[in-house]
Structures are given as structure tokens and as C-alpha cells.
C-alpha positions in Angstrom: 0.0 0.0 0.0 1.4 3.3 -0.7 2.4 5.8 1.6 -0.7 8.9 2.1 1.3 12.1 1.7 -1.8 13.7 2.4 -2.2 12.3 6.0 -2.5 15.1 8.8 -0.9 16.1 12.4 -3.9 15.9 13.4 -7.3 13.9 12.4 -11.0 14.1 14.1 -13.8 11.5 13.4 -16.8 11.5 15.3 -16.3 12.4 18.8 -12.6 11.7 18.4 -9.7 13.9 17.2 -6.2 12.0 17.0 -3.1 13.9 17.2 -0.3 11.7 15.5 2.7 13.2 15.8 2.2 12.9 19.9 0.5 10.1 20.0 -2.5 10.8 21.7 -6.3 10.2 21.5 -9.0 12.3 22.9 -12.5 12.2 23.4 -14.6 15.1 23.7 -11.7 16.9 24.7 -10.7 14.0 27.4 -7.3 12.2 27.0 -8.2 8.4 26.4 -5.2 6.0 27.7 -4.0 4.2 24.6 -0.9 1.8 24.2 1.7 2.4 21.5 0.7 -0.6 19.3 -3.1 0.1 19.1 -2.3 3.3 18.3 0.2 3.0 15.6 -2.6 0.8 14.3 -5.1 3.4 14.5 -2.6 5.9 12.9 -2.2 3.3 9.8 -6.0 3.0 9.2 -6.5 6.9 9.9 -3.5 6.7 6.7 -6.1 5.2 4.3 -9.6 5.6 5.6 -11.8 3.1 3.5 -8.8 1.2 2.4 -8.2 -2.4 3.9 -4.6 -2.6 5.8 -3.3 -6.2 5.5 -2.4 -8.3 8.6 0.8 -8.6 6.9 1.4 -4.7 6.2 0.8 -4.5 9.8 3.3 -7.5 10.6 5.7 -5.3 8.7 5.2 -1.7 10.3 5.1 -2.7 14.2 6.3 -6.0 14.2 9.5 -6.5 13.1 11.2 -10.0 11.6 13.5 -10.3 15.0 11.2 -9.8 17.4 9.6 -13.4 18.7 6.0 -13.0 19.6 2.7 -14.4 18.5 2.2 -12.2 16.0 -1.6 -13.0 15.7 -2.6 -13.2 19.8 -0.5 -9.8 19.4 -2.7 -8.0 16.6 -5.6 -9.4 17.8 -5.2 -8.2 21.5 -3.7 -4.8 20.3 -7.5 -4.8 18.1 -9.2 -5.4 21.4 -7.3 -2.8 22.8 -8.0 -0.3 20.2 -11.9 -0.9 19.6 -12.4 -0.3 24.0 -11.0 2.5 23.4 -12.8 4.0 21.0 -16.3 2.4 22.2 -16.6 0.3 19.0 -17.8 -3.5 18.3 -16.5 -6.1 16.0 -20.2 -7.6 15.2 -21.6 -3.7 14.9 -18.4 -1.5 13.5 -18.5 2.0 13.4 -15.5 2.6 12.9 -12.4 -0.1 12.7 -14.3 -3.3 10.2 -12.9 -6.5 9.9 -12.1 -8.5 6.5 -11.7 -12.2 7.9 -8.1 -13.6 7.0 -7.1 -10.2 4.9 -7.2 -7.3 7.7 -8.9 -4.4 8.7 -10.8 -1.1 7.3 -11.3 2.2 9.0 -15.1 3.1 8.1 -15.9 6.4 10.0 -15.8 9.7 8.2 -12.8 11.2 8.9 -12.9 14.9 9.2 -11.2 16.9 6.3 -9.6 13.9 5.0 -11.5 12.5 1.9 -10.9 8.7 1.8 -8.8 7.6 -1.2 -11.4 4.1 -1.1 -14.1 5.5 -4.0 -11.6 6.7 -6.0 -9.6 3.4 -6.3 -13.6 1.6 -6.1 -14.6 3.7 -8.6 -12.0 4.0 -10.8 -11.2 7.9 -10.6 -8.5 9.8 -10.3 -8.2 13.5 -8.8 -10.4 14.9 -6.0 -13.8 13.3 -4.5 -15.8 15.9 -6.3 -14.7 13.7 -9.4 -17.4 11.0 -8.6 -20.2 14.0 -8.2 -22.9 12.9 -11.1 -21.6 9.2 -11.4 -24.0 6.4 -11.1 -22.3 3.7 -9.2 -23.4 0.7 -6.8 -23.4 0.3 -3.1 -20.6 -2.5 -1.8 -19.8 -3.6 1.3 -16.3 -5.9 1.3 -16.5 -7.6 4.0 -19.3 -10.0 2.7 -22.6 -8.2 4.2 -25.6 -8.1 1.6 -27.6 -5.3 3.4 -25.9 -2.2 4.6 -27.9 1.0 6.4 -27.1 4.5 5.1 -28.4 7.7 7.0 -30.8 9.9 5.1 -28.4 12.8 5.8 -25.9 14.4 8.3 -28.2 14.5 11.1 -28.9 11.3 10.9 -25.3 10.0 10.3 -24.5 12.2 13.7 -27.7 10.6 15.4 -26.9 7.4 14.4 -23.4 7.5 15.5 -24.5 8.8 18.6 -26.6 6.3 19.7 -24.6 3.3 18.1 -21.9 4.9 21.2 -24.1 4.2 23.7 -26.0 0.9 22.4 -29.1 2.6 22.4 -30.9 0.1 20.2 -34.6 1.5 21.4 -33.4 4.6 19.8 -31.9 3.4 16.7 -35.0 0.7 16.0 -37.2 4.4 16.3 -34.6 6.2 13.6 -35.0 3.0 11.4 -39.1 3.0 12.1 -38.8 6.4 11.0 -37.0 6.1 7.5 -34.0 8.3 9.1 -31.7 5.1 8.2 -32.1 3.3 5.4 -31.6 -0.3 5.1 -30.1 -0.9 1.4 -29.1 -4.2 -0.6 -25.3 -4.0 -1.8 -25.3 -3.8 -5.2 -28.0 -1.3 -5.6 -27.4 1.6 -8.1 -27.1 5.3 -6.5 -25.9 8.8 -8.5 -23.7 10.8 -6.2 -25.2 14.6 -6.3 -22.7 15.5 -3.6 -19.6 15.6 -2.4 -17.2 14.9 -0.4 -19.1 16.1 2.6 -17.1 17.3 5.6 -16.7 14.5 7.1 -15.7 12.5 3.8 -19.1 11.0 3.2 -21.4 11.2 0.1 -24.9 11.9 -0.7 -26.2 9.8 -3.3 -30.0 9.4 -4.7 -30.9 6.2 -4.3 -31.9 4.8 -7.9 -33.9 1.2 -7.6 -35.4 -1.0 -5.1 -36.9 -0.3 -2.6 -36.1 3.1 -1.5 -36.0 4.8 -5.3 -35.7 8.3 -5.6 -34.1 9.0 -1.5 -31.1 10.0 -0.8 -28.8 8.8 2.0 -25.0 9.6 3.2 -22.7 7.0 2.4 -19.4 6.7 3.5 -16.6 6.6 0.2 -15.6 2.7 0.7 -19.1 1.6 0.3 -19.6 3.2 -3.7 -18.1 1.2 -6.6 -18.6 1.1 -9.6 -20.9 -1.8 -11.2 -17.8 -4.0 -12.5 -15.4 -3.5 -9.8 -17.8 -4.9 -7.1 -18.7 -8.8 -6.4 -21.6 -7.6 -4.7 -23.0 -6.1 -7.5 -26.2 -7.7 -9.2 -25.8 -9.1 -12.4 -26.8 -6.5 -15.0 -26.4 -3.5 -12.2 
């Protein structure tokens, strides 16, 4: 994977704001005790939002060839580690996803920082505006065949909000309401905007079920029609 010249000192998602260069994690403005391995792994997905990192690029960044340890109890445990503490679940990701047997994906929108994940998914090159007017297809990597896309900001922030604090009263009422979405990968959608601030896109949902809404959806979930196995045939 190439290096992300792009990459800043300092990167906020969600509640979060990472600085790299120190090392350090905070949480509403609240220092969050973090170990040097989780959060070089944090740093490395915050690198490539919406790009996979390989178990075996992280093998090669924090552990070295001379250094004896069980390299996966280590990465797992560090995983652990990470995901406490930023509040997030391996069945219900918000933000670190895992690909079984290939690695892991950093899903959150990431402040300022559009994800390079659409633009290798959809085959573009140049800035996230690029994919403004494509039609393209929803994905999801990691094998899922339904995926649930806000209907806009506020619900992205509402969703994220209660997903912190397991609030699943609240989040079966924002789904009751239509403020979440639940979509079928491989569905068509035309981007009309962005990237939003938080590296999202809004996209008009064009068949099934929910044709003619629109929904945010973060960058690593649009592809286009060939490039995704998820894809229905003819999509």
C-alpha cells in the first residue's frame, strides 16, 4: 500500500480527534489512555480511511522480523485494545471493520480527509468531487448483503451517537422512521454531492426499494458496477 502524503498532524472523526505526531487520543476533549501498538494501528488505518490494511502490512510496520512474539494473539489483543477504546464492536463496527483472514478497514468519516477508497472503487483519479454525477453501486467488502445509510448528516450524527451508547430503542425508532435506510449491496445510487465534511457522500438512491431518497454514504461503500462482487448481475 502506498504511503498517504496527504495524512495530517492531526485527524478528528466523530467524537474523536487524534493527534499523530504525539500520539494521543482524545475524546470530547478527554485524553483516552491508549498503548503504542493500538495506536500506531489506528494511525495506519487513519492513513487510508476506506482502504483495507493487510495483517501482513501491519506485521511489517510494528512487528519487526527479529522480534519473537505471536504475532496474531498480538494484533488481535492490540485490536481489542483499540476498539475499548474508542467504544466500538466487532459484530456492529462504526469505525475499525474486519475483513476475515485479509485485515482491517477504518469506516468512520474522517474529518477533512476525503478517503482515497471511491476513488480506487470507482475508478477515478483527482479529488472526491470527481465522482459528483456518477451512477455507481453500493458494496460492502466484507461479505454483508444489506448495509444502512443515514438519510443525511443529522442522521449519520444521530446514528453514530446512539450506536456509542448501544441505544438500540433509539436506533430501531430512527429506522421506524426512515431516518436510516436499510439498502441491498449492489444497488445503483448517483452521487449529487460531495465529499461532505466528514468525507461522506450523498447519493440518490436509484432502484429498489427506496428509489428516488437520498442517504449519506461513506466513500468505501460506492463502486462502480464492474469492480464490485456484490453487484447484481446487469447492475
Amino acid at each position: 500500500m502506498p504511503e498517504s502524503p496527504a495524512t495530517p498532524a492531526i485527524v478528528r472523526f466523530d467524537a474523536y480527534l487524534v493527534q499523530l505526531r504525539a500520539g494521543e487520543l482524545y475524546k470530547d476533549d478527554i485524553k483516552i489512555k491508549l498503548q503504542e501498538q493500538p495506536f500506531q494501528i489506528l494511525a495506519m488505518l487513519l492513513e487510508h480511511p476506506g482502504e483495507v490494511v493487510t495483517r501482513e502490512e501491519l506485521r511489517q510496520r510494528l512487528w519487526t522480523g527479529d522480534t519473537f512474539v505471536d504475532f496474531d494473539h498480538s494484533l488481535n489483543t492490540a485490536i481489542k485494545k483499540l476498539r475499548q477504546a474508542l467504544s466500538d464492536e466487532a459484530d456492529k463496527p462504526r469505525f475499525i471493520e474486519t475483513l476475515p483472514r485479509r485485515g482491517y478497514r477504518f469506516i468512520g468519516c474522517v474529518a477533512g480527509h476525503a478517503p482515497p477508497g471511491p476513488q480506487h472503487a470507482a475508478g477515478t483519479t483527482g479529488s472526491g468531487a470527481s465522482l459528483v454525477g456518477k451512477e455507481l453501486v453500493i458494496r460492502d467488502e466484507s461479505g454483508k448483503t444489506l448495509v444502512s445509510l443515514p438519510v443525511d448528516e443529522a442522521a449519520l450524527k444521530e446514528k453514530e451517537k446512539l450506536e456509542a451508547v448501544a441505544d438500540d430503542l433509539g436506533l430501531s425508532l430512527l429506522f421506524a422512521a426512515q431516518q436510516v435506510l436499510v439498502v441491498q449491496t449492489g444497488t445503483r445510487v448517483k452521487v449529487i454531492e460531495g465529499p461532505l465534511a466528514n468525507s461522506c457522500y450523498q447519493v440518490r438512491i436509484l432502484e429498489g426499494e427506496h428509489t428516488a431518497k437520498t442517504a449519506v454514504v461513506p466513500g468505501s461503500y460506492l463502486a462502480e458496477s464492474g469492480r464490485t462482487g456484490n453487484a447484481r448481475a446487469g447492475g
